[in-house]
N, CA, C and O of each residue as an XYZ file, in Angstrom:
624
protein
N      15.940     51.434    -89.400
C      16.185     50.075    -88.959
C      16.241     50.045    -87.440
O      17.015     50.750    -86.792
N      15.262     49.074    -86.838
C      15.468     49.146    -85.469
C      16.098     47.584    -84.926
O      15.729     46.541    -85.466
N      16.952     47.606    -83.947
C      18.063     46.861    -83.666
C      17.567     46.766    -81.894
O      17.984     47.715    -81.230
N      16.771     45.764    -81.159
C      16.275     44.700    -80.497
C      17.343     44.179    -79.445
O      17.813     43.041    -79.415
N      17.562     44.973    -78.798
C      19.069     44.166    -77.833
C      18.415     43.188    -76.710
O      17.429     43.662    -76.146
N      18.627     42.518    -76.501
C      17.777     41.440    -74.900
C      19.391     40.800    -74.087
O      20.395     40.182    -74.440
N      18.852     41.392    -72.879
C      19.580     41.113    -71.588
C      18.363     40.831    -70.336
O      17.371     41.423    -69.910
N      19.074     39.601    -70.060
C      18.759     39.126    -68.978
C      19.595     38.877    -67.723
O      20.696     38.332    -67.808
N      19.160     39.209    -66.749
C      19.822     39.158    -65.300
C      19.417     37.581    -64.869
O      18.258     37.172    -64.948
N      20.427     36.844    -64.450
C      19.896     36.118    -62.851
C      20.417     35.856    -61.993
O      21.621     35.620    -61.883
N      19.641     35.846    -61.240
C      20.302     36.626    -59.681
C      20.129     35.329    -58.922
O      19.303     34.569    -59.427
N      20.642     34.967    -57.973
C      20.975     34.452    -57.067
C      21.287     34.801    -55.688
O      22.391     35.261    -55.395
N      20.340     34.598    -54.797
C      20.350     35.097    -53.624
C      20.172     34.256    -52.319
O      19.099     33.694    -52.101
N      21.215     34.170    -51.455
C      21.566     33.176    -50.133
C      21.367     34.415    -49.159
O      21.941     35.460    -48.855
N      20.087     33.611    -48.808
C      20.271     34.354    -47.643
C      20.846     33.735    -46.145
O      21.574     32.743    -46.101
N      20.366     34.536    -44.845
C      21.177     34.170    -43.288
C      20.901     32.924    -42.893
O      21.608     32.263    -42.132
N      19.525     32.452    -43.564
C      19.169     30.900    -42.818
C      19.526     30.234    -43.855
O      18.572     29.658    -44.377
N      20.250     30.120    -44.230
C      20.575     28.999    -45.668
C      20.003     29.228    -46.628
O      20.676     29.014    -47.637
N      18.513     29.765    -46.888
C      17.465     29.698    -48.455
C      18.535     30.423    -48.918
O      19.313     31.272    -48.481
N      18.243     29.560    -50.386
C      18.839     29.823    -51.486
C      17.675     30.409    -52.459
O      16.649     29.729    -52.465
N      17.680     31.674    -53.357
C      16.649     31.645    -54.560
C      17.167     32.382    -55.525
O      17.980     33.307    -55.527
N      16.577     31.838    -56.337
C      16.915     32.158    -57.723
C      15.953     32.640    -58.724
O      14.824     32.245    -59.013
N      16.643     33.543    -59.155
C      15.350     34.625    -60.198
C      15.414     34.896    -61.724
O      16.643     34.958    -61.728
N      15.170     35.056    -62.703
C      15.350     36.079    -63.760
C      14.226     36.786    -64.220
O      13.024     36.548    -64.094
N      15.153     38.178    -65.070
C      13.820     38.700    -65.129
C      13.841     39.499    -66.796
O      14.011     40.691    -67.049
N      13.636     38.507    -67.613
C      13.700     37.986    -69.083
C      12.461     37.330    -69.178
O      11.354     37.776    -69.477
N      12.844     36.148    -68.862
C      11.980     35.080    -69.699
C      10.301     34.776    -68.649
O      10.065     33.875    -67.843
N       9.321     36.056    -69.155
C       8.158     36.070    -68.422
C       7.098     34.889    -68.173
O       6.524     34.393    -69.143
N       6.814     34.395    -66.730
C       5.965     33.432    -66.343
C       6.484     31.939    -66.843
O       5.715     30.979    -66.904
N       8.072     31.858    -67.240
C       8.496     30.557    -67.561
C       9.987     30.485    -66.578
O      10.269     31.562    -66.054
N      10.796     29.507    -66.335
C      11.492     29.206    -65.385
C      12.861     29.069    -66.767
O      12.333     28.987    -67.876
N      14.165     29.044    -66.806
C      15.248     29.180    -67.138
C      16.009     28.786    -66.505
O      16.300     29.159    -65.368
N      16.825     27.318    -67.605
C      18.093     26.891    -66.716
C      19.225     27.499    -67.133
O      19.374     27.669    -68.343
N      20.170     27.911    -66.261
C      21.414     28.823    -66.405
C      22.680     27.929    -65.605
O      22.280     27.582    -64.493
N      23.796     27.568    -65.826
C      24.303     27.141    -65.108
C      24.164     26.095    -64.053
O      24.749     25.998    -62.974
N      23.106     25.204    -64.698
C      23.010     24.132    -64.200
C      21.754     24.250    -63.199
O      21.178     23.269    -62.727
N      21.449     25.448    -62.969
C      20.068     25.759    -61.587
C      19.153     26.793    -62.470
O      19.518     27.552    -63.369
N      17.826     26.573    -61.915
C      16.359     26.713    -62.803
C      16.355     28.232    -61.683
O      16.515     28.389    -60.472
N      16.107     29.070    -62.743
C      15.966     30.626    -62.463
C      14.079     30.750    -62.431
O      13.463     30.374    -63.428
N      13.755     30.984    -61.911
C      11.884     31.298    -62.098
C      11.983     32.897    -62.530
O      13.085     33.441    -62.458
N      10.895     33.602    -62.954
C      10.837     34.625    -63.298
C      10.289     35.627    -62.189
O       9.168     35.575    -61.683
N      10.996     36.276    -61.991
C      10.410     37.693    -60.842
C      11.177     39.256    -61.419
O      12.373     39.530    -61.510
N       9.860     40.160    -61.770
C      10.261     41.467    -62.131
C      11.230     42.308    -61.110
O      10.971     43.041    -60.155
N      12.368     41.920    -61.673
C      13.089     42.727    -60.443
C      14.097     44.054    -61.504
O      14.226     43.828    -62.707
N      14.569     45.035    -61.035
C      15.270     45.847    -61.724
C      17.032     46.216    -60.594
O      17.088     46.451    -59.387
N      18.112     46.132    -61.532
C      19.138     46.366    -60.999
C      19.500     47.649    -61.363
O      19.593     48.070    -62.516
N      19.784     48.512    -59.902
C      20.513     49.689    -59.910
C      21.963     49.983    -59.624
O      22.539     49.380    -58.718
N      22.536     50.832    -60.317
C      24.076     50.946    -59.328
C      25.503     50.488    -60.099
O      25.198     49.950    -61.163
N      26.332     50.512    -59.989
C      27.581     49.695    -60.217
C      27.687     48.620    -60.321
O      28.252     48.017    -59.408
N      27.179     47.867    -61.510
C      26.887     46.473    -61.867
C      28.558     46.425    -62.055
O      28.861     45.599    -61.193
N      29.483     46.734    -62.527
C      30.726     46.021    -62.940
C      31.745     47.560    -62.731
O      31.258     48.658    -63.002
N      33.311     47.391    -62.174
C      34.235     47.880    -61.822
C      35.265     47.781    -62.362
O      35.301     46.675    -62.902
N      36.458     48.515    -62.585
C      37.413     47.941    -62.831
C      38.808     47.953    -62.003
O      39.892     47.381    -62.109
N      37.988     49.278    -60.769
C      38.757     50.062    -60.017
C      38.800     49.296    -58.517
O      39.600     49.636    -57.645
N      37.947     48.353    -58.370
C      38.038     47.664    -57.010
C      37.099     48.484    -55.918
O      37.109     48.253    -54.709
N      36.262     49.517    -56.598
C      35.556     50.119    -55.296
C      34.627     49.544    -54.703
O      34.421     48.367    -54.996
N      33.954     50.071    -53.891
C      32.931     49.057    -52.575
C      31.848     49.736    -53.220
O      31.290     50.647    -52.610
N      31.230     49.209    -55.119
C      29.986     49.302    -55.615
C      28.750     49.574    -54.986
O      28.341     48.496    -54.555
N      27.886     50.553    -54.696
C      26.395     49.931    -54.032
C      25.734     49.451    -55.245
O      25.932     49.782    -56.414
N      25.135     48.837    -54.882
C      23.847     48.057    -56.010
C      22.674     48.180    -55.527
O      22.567     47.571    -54.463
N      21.804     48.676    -55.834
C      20.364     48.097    -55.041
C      19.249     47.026    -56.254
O      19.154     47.075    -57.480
N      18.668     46.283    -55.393
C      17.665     45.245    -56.231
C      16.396     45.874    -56.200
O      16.235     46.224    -55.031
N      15.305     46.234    -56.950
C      14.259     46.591    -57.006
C      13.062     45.661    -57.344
O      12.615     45.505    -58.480
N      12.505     44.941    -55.990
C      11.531     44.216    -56.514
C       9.821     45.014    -56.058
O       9.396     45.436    -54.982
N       9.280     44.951    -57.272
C       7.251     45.111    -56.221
C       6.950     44.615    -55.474
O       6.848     43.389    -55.449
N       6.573     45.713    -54.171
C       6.370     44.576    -53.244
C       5.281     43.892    -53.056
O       4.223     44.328    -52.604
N       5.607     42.389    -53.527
C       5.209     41.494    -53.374
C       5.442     40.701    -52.168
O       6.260     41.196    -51.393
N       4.867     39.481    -51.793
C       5.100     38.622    -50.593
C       6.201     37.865    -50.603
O       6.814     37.797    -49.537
N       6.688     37.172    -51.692
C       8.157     36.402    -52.214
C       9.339     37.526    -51.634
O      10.199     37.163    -50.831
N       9.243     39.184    -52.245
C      10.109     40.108    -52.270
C      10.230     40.461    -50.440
O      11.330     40.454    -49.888
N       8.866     40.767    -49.634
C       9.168     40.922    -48.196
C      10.049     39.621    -47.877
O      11.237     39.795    -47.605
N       9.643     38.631    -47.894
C      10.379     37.235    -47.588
C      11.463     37.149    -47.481
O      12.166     36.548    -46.669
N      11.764     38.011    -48.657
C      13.730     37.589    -48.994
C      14.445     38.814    -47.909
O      15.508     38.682    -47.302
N      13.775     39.686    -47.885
C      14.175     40.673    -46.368
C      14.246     39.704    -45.318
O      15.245     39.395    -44.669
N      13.020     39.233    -45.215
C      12.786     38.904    -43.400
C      13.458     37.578    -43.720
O      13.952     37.356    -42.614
N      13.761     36.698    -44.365
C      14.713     35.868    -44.309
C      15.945     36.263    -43.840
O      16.567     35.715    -42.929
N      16.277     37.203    -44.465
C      17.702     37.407    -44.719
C      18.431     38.371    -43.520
O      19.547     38.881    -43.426
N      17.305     38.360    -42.714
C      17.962     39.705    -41.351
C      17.917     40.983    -41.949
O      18.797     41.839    -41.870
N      16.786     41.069    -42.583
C      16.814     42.666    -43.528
C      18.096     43.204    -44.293
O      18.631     44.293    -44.498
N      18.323     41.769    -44.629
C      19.481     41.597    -45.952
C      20.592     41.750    -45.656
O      21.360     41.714    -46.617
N      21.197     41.973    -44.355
C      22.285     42.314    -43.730
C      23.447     40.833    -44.164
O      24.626     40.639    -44.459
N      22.573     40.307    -44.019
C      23.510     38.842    -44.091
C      23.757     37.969    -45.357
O      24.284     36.860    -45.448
N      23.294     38.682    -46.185
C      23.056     37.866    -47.493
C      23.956     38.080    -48.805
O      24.511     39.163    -48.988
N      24.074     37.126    -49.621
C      24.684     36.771    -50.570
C      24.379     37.280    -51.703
O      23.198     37.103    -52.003
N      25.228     38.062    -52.733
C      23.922     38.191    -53.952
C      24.962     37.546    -54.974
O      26.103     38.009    -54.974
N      24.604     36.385    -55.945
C      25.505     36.392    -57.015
C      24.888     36.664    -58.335
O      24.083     35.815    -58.717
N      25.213     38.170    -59.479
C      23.896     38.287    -60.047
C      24.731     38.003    -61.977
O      25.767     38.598    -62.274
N      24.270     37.383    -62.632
C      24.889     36.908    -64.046
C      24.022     37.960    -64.926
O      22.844     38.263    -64.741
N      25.196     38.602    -66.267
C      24.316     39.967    -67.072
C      24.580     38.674    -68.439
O      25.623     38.096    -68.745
N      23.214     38.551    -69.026
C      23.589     37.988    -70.582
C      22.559     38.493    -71.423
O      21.428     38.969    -71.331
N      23.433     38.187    -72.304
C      22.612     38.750    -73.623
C      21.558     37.716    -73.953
O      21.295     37.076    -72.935
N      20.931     37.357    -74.893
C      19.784     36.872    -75.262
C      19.842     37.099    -76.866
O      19.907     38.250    -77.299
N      19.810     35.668    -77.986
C      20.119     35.678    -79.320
C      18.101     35.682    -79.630
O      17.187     35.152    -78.999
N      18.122     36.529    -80.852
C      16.339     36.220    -81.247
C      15.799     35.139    -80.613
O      14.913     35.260    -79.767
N      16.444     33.670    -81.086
C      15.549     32.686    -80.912
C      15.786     32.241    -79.034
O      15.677     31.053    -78.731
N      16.033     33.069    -78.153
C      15.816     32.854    -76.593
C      16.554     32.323    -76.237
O      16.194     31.688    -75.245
N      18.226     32.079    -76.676
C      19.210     31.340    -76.417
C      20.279     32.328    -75.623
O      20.840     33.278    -76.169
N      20.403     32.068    -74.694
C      21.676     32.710    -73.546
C      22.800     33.032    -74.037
O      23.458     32.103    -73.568
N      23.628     33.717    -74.703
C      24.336     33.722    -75.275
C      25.762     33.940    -73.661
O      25.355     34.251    -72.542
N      27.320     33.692    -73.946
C      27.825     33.626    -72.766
C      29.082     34.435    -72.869
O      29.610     34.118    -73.934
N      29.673     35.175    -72.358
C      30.580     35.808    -72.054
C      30.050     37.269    -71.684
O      30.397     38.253    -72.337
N      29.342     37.330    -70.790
C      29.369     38.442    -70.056
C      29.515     38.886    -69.193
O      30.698     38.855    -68.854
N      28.490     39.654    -68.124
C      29.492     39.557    -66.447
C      29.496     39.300    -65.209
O      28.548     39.937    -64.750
N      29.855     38.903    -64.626
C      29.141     38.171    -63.294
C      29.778     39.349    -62.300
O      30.829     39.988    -62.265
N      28.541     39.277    -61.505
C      28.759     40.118    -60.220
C      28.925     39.433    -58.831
O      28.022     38.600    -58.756
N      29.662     39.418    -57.726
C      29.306     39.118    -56.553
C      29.304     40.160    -55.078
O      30.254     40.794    -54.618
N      28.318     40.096    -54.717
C      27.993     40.629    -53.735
C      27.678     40.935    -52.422
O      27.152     39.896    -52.022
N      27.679     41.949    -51.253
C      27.329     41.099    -49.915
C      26.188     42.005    -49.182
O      26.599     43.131    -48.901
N      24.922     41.755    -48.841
C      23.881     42.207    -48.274
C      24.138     43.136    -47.140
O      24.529     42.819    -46.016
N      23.761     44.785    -47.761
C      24.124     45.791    -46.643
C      22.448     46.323    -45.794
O      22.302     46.978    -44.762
N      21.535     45.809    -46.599
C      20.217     46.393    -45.665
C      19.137     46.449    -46.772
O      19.528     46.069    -47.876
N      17.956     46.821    -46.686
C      16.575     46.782    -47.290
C      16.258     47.955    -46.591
O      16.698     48.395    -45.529
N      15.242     48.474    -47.535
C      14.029     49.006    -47.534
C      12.654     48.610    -48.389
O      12.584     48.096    -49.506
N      11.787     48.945    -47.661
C      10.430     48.952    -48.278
C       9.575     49.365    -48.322
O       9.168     49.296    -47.163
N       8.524     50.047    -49.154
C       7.009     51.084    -48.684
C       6.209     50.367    -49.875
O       6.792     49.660    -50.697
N       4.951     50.583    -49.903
C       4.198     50.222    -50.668
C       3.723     49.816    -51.473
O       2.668     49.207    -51.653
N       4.941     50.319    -52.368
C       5.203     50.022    -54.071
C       6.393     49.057    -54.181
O       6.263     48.242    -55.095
N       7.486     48.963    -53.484
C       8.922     48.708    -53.781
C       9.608     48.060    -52.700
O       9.485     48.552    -51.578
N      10.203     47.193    -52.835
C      11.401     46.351    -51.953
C      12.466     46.681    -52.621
O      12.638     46.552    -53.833
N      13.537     47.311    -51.470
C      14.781     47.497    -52.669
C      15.587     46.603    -51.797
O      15.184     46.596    -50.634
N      16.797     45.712    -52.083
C      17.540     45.041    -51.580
C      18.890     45.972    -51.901
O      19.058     46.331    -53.067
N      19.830     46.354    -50.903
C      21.166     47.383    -50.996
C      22.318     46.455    -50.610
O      22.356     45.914    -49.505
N      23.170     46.298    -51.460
C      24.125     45.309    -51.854
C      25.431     46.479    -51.872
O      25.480     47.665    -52.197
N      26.456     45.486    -51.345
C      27.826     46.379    -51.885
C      28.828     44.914    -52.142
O      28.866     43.735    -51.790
N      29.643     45.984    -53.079
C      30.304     44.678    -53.944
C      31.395     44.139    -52.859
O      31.855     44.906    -52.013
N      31.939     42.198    -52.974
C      32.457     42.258    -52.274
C      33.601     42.383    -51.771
O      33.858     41.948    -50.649
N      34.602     43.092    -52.637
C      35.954     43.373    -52.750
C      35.995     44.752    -52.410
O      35.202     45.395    -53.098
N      36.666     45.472    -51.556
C      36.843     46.927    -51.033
C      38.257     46.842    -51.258
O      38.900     45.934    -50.732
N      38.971     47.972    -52.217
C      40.220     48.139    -52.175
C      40.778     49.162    -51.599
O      41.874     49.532    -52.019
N      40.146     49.851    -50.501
C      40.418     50.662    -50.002
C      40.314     50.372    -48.389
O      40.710     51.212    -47.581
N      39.654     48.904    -47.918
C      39.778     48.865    -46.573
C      40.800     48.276    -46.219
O      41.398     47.544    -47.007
N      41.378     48.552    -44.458
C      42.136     48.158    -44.086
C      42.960     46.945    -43.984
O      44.158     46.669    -43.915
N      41.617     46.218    -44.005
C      42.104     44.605    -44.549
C      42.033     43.985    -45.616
O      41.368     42.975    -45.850
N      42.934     44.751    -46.526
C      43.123     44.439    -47.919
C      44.606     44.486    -48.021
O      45.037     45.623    -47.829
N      45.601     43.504    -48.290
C      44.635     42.369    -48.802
C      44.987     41.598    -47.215
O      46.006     40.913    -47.126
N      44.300     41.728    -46.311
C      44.337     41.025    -45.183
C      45.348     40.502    -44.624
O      45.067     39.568    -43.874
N      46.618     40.808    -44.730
C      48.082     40.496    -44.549
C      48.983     41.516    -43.830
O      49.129     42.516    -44.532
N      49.599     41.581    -42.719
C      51.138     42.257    -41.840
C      51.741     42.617    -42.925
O      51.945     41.582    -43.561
N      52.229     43.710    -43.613
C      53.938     43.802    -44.424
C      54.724     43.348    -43.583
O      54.900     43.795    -42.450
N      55.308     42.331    -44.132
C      56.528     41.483    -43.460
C      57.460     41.821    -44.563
O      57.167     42.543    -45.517
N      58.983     41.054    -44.295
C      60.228     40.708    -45.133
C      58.929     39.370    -45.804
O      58.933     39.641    -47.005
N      58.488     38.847    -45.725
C      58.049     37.442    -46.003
C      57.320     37.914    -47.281
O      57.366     37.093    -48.196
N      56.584     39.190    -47.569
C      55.601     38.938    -48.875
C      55.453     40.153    -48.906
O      54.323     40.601    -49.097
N      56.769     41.181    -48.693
C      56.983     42.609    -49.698
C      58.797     42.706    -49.524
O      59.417     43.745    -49.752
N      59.426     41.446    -49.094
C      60.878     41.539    -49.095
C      61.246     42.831    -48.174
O      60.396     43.332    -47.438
N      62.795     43.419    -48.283
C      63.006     44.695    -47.791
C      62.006     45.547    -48.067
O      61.538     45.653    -49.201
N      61.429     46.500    -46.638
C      60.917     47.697    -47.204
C      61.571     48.977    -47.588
O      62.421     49.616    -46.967
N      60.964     49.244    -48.825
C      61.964     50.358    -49.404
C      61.678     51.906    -48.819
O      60.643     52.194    -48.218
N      62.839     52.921    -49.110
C      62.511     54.047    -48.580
C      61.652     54.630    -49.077
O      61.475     55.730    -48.553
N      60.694     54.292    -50.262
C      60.119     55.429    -50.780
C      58.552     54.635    -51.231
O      58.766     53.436    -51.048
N      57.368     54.778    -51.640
C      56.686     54.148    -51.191
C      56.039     53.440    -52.001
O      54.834     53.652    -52.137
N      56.926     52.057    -53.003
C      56.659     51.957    -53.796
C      56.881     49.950    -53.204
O      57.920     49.327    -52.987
N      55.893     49.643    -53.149
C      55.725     47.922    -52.736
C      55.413     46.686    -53.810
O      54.464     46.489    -54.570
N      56.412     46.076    -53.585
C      56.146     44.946    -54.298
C      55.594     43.805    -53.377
O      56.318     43.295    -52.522
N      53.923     43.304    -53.626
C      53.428     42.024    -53.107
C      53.882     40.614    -53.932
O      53.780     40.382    -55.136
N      54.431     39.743    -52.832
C      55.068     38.922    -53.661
C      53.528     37.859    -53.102
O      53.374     36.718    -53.538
């Protein structure tokens, strides 16, 4: 018995000058509404730490052929430095219906590469629980009370 799983990505990508675009890469040579905005189809493949539970600074990279749409979204985007990625994982029922509770990613544009064959877009997730400005706040009396002697903090 063979058992048919379908997942579809769509991605969403803002780049530095404002363009907004939107992709999936499921439903071939037809366009898909998801959340209210029409996804077009572009073969793209996701690498990396799609989902966390640990808060680390994920890399992701996007893998598109390079195509002319795929250079674009580089040279738009300041060679991706500046860009947005928000990318949705769903399943897909036989009859082509989105099925919903799965996982959304968000992301922030660390750089591109490209050669001949491949545009990769390099993404890191955008929550770092390990940098300094996390969670972006002084320990005060105001929002860890007394600090205690030993090194155990309560964020209020």
């Amino acid at each position: 018995m063979t058992v048919e799983i379908r997942i579809c990505q769509f991605l969403s990508l803002y780049t530095a000058d404002g363009g907004s675009y939107h992709y999936q890469n499921f439903f071939v040579k037809e366009s898909k509404s998801f959340g209210g905005t029409s996804y077009s189809f572009a073969p793209f493949q996701v690498e990396g730490g799609v989902s966390s539970l640990n808060a680390d600074n994920d890399q992701l990279q996007v893998l598109f052929p390079a195509t002319e749409y795929a250079i674009r979204l580089v040279e738009q985007g300041n060679g991706n430095r500046k860009s947005r990625l928000e990318l949705f994982t769903r399943f897909i029922n036989e009859n082509g219906g989105v099925l919903t509770g799965s996982h959304d990613g968000y992301f922030v544009g660390t750089g591109a590469a490209f050669n001949d064959d491949t545009v990769e877009l390099r993404f890191r997730s955008a929550i770092d629980g390990i940098t300094q400005n996390m969670p972006a706040r002084k320990l005060s009396r105001e929002n860890v009370g007394i600090l205690p002697l030993e090194s155990q903090l309560n964020l209020r």
